[in-house]
C-alpha positions as YAML, in Angstrom:
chain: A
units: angstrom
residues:
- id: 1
  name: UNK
  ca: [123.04, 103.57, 173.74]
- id: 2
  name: UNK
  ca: [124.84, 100.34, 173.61]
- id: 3
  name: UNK
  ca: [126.92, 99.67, 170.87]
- id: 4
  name: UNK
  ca: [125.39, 97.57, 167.89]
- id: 5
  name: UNK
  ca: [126.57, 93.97, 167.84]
- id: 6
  name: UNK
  ca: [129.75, 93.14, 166.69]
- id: 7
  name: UNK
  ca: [130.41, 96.65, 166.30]
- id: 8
  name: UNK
  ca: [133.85, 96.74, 169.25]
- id: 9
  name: UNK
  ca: [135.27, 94.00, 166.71]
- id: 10
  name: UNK
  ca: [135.88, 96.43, 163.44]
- id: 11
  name: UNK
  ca: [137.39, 99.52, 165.49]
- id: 12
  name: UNK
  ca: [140.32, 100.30, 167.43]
- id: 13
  name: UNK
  ca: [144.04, 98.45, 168.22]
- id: 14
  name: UNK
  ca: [143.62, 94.62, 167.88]
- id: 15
  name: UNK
  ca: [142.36, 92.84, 170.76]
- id: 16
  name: UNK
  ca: [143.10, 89.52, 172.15]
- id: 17
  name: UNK
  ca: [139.99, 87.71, 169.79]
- id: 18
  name: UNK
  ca: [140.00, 89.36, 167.21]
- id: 19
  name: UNK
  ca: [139.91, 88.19, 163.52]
- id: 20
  name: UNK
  ca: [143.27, 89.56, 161.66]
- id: 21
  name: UNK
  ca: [143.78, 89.21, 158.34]
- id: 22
  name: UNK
  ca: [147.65, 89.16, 156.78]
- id: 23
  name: UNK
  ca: [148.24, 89.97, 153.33]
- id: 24
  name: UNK
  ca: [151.89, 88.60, 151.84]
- id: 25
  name: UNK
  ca: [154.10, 90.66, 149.55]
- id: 26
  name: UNK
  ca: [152.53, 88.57, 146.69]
- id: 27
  name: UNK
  ca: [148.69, 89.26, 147.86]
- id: 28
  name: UNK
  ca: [147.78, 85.91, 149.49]
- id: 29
  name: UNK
  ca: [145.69, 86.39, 152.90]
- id: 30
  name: UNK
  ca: [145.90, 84.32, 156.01]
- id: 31
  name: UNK
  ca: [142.99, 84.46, 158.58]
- id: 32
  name: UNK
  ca: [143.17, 83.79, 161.90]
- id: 33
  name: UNK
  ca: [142.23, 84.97, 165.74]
- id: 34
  name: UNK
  ca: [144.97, 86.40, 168.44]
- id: 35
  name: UNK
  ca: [145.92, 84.56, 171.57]
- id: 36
  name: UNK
  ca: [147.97, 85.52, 174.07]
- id: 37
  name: UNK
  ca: [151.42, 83.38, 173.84]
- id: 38
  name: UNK
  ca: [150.52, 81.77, 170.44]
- id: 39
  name: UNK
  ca: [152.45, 82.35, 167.87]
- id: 40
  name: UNK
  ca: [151.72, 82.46, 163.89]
- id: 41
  name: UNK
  ca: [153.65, 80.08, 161.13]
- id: 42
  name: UNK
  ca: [154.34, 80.02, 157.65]
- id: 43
  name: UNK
  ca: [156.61, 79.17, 155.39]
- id: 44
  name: UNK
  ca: [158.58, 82.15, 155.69]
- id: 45
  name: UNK
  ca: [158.81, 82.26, 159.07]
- id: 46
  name: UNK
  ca: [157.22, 83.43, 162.45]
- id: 47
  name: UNK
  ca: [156.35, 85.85, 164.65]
- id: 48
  name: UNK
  ca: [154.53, 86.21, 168.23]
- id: 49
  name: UNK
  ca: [150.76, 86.77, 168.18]
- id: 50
  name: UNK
  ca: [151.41, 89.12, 170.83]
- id: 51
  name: UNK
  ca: [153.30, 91.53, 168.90]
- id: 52
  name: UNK
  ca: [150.12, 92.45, 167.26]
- id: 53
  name: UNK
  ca: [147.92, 92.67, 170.91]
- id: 54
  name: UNK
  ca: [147.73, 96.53, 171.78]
- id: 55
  name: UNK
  ca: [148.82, 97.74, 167.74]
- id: 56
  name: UNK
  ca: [147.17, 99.80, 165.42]
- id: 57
  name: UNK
  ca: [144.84, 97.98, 162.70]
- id: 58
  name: UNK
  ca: [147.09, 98.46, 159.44]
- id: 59
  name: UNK
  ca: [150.01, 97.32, 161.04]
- id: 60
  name: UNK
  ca: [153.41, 95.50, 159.11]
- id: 61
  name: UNK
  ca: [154.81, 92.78, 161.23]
- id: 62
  name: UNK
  ca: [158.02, 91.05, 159.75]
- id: 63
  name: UNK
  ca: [158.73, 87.39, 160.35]
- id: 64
  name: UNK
  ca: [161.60, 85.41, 161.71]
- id: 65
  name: UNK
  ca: [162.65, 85.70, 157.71]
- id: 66
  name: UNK
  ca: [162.35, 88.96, 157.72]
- id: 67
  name: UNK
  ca: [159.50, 88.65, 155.46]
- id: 68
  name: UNK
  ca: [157.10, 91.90, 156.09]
- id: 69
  name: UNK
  ca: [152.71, 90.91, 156.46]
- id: 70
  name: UNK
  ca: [150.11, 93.57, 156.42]
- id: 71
  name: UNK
  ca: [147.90, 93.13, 159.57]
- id: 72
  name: UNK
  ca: [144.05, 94.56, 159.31]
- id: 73
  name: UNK
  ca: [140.61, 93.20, 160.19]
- id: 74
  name: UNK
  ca: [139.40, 90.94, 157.19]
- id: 75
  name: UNK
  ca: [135.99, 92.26, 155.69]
- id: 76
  name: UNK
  ca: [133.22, 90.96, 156.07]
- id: 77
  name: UNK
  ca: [133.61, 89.34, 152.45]
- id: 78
  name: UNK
  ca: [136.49, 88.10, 153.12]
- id: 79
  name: UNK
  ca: [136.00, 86.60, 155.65]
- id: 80
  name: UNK
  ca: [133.12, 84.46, 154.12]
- id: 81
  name: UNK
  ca: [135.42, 83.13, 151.83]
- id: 82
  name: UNK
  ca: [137.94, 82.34, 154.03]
- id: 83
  name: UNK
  ca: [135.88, 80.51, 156.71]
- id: 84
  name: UNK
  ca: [135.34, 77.17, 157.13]
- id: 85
  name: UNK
  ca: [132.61, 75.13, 154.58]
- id: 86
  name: UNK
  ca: [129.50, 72.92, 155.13]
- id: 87
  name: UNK
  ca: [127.83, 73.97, 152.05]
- id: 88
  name: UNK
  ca: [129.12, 76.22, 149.49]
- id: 89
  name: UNK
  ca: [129.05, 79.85, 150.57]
- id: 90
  name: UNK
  ca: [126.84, 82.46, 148.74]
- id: 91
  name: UNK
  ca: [129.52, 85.02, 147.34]
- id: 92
  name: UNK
  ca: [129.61, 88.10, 148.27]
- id: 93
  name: UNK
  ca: [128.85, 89.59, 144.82]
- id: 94
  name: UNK
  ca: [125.44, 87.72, 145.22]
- id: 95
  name: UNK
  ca: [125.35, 88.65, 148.67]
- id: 96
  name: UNK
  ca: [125.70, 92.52, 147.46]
- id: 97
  name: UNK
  ca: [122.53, 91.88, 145.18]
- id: 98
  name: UNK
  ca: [120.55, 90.55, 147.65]
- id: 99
  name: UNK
  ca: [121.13, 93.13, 150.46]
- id: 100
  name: UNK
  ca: [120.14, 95.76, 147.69]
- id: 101
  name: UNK
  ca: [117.46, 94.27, 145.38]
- id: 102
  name: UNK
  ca: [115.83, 92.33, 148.18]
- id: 103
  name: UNK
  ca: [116.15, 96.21, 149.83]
- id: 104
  name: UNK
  ca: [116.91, 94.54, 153.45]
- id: 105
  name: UNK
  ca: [117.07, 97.32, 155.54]
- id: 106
  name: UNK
  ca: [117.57, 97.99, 159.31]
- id: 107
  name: UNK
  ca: [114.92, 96.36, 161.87]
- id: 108
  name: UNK
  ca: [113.43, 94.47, 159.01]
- id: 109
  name: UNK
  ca: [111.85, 90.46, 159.86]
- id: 110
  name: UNK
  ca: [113.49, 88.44, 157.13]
- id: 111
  name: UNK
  ca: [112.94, 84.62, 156.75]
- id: 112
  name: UNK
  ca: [116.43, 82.89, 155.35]
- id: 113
  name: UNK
  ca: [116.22, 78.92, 154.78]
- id: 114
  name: UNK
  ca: [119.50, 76.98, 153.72]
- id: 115
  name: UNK
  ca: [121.64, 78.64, 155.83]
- id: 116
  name: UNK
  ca: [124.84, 76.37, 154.41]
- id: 117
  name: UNK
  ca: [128.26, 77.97, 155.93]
- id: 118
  name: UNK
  ca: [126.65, 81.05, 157.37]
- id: 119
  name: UNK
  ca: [127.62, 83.46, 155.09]
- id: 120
  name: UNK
  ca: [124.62, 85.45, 153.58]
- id: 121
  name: UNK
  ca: [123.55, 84.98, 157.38]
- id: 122
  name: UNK
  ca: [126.41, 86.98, 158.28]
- id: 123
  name: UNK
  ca: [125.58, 89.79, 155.79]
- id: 124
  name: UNK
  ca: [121.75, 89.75, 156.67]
- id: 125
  name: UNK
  ca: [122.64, 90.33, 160.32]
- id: 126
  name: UNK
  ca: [124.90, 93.03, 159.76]
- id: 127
  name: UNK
  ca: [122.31, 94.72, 157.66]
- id: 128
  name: UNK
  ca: [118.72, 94.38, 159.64]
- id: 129
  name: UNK
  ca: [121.10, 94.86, 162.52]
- id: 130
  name: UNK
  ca: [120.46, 94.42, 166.93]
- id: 131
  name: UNK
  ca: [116.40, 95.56, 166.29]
- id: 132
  name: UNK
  ca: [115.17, 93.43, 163.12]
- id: 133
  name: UNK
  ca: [114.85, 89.33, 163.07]
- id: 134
  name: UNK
  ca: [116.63, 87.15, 160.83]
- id: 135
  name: UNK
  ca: [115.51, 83.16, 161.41]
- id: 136
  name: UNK
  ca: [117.54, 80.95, 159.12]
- id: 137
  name: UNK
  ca: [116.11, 77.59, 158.38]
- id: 138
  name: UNK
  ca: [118.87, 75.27, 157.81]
- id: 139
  name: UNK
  ca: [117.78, 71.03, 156.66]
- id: 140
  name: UNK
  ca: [121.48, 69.42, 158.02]
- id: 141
  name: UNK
  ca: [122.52, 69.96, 161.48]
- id: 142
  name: UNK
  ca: [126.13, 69.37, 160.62]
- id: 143
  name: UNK
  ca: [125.86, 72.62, 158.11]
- id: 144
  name: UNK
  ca: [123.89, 74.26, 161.06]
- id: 145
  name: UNK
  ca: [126.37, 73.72, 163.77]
- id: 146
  name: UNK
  ca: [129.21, 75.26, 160.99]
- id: 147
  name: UNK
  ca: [126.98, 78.34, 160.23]
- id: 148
  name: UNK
  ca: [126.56, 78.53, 163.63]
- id: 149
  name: UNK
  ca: [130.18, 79.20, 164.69]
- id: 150
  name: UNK
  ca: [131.25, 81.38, 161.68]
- id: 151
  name: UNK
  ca: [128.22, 83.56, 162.31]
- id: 152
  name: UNK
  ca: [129.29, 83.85, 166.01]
- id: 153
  name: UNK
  ca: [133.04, 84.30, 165.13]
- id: 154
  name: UNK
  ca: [132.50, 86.97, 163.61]
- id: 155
  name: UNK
  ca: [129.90, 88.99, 165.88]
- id: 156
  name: UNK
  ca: [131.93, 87.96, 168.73]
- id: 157
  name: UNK
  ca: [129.08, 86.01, 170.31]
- id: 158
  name: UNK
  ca: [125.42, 84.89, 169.43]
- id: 159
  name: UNK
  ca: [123.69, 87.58, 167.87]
- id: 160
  name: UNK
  ca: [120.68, 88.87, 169.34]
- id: 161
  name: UNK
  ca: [118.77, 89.32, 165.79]
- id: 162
  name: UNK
  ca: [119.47, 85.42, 164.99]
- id: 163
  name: UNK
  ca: [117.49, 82.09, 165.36]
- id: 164
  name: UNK
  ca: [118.74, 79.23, 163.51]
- id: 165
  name: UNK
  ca: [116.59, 76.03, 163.62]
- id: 166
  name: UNK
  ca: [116.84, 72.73, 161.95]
- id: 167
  name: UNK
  ca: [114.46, 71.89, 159.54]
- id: 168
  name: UNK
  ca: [112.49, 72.06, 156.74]
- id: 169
  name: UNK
  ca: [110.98, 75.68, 155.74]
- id: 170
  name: UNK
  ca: [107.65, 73.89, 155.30]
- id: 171
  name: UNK
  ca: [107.13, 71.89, 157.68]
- id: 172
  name: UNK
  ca: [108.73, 74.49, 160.43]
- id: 173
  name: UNK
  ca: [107.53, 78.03, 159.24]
- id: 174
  name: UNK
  ca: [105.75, 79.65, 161.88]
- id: 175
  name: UNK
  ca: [106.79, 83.33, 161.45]
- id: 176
  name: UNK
  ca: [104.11, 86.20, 160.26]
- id: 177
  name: UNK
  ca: [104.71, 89.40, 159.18]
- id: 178
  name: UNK
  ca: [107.49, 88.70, 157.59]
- id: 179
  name: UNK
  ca: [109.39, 91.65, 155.28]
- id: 180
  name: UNK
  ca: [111.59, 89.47, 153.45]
- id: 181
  name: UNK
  ca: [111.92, 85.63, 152.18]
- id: 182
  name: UNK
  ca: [115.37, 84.52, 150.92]
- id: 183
  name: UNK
  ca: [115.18, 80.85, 149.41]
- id: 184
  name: UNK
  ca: [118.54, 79.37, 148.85]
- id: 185
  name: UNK
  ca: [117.95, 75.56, 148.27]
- id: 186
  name: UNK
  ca: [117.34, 73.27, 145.07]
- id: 187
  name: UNK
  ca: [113.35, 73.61, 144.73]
- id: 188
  name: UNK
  ca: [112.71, 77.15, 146.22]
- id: 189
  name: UNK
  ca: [109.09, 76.86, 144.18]
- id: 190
  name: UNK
  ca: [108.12, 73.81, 147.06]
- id: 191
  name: UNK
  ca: [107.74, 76.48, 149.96]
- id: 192
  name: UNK
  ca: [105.83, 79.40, 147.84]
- id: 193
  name: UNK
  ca: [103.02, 78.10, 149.76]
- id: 194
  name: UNK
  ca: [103.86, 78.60, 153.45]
- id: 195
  name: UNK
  ca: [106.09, 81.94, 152.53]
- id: 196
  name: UNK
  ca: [103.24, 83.84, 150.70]
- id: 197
  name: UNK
  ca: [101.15, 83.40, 153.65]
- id: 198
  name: UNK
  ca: [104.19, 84.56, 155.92]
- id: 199
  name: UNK
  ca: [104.93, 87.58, 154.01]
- id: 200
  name: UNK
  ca: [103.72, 91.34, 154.53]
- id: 201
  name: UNK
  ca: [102.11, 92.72, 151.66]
- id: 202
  name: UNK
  ca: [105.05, 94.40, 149.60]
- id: 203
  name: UNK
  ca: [107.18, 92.17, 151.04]
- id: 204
  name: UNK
  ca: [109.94, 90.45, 148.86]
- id: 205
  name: UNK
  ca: [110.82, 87.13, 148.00]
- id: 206
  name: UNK
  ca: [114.11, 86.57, 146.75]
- id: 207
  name: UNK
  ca: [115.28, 82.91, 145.42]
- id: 208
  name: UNK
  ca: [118.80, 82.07, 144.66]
- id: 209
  name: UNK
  ca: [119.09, 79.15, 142.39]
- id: 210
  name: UNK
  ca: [122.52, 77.78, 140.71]
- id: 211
  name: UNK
  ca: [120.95, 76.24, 137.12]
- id: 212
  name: UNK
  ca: [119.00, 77.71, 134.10]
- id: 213
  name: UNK
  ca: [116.10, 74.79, 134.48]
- id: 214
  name: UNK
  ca: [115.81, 75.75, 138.30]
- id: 215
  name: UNK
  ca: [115.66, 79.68, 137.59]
- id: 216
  name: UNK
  ca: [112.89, 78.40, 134.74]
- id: 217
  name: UNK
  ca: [110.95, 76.42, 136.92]
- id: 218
  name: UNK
  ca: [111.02, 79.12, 139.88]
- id: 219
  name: UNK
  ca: [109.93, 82.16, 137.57]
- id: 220
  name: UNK
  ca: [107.49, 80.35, 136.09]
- id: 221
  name: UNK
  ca: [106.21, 79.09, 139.37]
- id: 222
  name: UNK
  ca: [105.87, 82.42, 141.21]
- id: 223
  name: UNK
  ca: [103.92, 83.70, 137.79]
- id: 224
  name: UNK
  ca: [101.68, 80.29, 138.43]
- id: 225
  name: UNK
  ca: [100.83, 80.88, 142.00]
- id: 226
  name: UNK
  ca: [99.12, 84.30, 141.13]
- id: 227
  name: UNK
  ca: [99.98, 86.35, 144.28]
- id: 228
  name: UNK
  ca: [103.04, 87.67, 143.53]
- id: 229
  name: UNK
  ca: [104.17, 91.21, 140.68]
- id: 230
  name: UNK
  ca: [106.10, 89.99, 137.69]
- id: 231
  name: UNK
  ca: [109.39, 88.37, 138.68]
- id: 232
  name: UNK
  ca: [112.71, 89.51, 138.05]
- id: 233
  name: UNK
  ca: [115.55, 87.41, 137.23]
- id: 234
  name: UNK
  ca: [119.29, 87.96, 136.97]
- id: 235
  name: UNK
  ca: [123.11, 87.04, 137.24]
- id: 236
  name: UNK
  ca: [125.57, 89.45, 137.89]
- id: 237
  name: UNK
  ca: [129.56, 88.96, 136.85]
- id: 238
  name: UNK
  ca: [132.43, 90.66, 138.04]
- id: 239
  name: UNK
  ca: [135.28, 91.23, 136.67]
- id: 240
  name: UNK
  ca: [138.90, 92.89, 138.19]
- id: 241
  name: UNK
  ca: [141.14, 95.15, 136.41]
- id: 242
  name: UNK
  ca: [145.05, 95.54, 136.03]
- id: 243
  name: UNK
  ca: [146.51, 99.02, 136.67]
- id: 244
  name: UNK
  ca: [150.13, 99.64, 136.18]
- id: 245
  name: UNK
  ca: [151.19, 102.75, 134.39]
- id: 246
  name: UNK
  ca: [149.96, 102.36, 131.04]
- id: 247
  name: UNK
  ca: [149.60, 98.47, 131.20]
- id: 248
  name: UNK
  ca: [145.31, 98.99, 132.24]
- id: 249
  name: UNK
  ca: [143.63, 95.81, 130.86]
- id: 250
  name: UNK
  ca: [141.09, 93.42, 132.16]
- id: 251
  name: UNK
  ca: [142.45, 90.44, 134.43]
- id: 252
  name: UNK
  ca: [142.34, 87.24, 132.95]
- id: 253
  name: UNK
  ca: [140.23, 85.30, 135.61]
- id: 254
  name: UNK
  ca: [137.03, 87.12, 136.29]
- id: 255
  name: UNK
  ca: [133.93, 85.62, 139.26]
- id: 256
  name: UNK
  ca: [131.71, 84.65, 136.47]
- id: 257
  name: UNK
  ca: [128.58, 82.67, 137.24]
- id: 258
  name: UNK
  ca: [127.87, 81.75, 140.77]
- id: 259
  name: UNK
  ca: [123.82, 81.69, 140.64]
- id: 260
  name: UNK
  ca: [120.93, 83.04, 139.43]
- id: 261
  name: UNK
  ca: [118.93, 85.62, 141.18]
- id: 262
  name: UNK
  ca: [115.23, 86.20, 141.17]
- id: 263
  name: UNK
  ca: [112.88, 88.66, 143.33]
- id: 264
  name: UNK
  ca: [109.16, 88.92, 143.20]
- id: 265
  name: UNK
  ca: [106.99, 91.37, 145.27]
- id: 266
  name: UNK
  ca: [103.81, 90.06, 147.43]
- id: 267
  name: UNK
  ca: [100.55, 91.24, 146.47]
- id: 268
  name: UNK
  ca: [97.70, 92.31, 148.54]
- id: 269
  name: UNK
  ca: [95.08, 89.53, 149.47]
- id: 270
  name: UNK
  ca: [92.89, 88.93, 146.65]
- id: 271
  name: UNK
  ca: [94.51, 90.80, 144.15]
- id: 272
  name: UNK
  ca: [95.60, 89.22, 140.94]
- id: 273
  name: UNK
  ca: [98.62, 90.53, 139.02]
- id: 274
  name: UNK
  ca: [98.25, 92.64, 136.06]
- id: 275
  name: UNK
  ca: [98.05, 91.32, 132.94]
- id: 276
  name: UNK
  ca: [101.82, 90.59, 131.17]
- id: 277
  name: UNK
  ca: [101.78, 93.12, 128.23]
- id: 278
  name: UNK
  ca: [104.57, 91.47, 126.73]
- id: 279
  name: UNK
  ca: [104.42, 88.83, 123.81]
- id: 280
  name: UNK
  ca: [106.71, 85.61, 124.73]
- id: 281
  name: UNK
  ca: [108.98, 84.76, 122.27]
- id: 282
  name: UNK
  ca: [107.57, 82.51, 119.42]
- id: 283
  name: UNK
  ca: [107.44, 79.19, 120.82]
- id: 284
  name: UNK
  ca: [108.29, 79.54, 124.20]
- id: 285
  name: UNK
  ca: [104.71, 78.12, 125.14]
- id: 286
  name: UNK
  ca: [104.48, 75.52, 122.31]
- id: 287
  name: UNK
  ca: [102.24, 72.38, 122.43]
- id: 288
  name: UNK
  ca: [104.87, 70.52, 124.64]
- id: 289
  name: UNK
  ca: [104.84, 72.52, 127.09]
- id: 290
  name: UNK
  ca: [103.16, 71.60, 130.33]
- id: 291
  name: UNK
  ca: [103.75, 73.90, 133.19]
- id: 292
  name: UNK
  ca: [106.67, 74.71, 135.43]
- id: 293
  name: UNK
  ca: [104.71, 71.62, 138.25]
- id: 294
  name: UNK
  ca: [104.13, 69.11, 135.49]
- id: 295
  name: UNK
  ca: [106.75, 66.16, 134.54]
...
């Protein structure tokens, strides 16, 4: 059995191609890929790409200032962040939300449109791996041709899984049986249409939206179009700790908001969704309220 894409890239001594990561003795990372010959700058000095060629991944290489760098492989989350921008990347705290709550697993056929930098197409791939089918749906060919190379920088190569086209999700959308929908753009609630007819049922939709009136209007839209379970919506915050001897407090910066997060499960043909049990808040319908499509 062949080894799954990408797979050669996370193990073993560094290879000529290969992603490294160096941390400084103050935490800061630098990203980039070994060449024969080349060698890598900063600041503090230099020292010859080749020294790390052939080494073990966890590796301390000192400078010409005798300043000492951590070598390893970055992770797949940091790399994201460290990779060059179109669009703004989906963080990898949202990322981890979506893998799990959209439940992509292994093989699955997932349907992706704006594709931006390439990151939550990076972590899609990695997850429905060599046998599922990931097509990304991406509006701007300049943010196409950028997800495009980071997705293949870090698999080493195109990915078998992957097919990126340039589009719109409506006007394009062509795939059936589909397990999964992941809507990243500004009016996810314009393509319910063509996805519900797309998607298995069971299947999940998940939208990612950045603003409270966008996460209103999409919620209320999937309740609207009447083939989908009761939405879910969510944001998720994370915050790091300091540890040093007794000195354990929160940090002061924490990843706050980043986007909102809602997943809603298909229905069988011709079923309508149970009736909500629970009473909306006083007011929340009053008399000028006109629909999630209206205004």
């Amino acid at each position: 059995m062949s080894e799954p894409t990408g797979a050669a890239r996370r193990r073993g001594p560094f290879k000529v191609g290969d992603q490294v990561q160096l941390t400084d003795p103050k935490g800061r990372h630098y990203t980039f890929t070994l060449e024969e010959g080349k060698n890598f700058h900063t600041h503090k000095g230099s020292f010859p790409h080749d020294e790390l060629i052939g080494a073990p991944e966890g590796s301390v290489v000192r400078t010409t200032g005798n300043v000492a760098y951590l070598a390893l492989r970055p992770l797949l989350p940091d790399y994201v962040l460290s990779m060059p921008r179109g669009a703004a990347v989906v963080y990898p705290k949202d990322a981890g939300q979506i893998l799990a709550f959209a439940d992509i697993f292994p093989g699955a056929r997932v349907v992706e449109a704006g594709v931006g930098s390439g990151s939550l197409s990076s972590f899609l791939l990695r997850a429905i791996g060599d046998s599922g089918m990931l097509h990304s749906y991406e509006r701007r060919e300049d943010f196409a041709e950028i997800a495009k190379g980071n997705v293949e920088r870090y698999f080493g190569g195109p990915h078998p899984a992957w097919q990126l086209t340039v589009g719109d999700l409506q006007d394009n959308l062509s795939d059936t049986d589909v397990d999964r929908v992941i809507l990243d753009m500004l009016a996810p609630w314009e393509c319910l249409e063509a996805v519900s007819k797309a998607l298995v049922p069971g299947g999940i939709l998940c939208c990612y939206v950045a603003t409270t009136t966008q996460l209103a209007r999409t919620v209320e839209s999937i309740r609207e179009f009447g083939c989908y379970a009761e939405p879910q919506p969510w944001e998720s915050m994370i915050r790091n700790w300091h540890v040093e001897g007794l000195a354990v407090r929160p940090d002061h910066r924490m990843i706050g908001h980043t986007g909102f997060l809602v997943t809603a499960r298909r229905l069988a043909d011709g079923v309508e969704p149970p009736m909500r049990r629970r009473r909306p808040a006083k007011g929340a319908y009053g008399e000028d309220y006109e629909g999630p499509n209206k205004g």
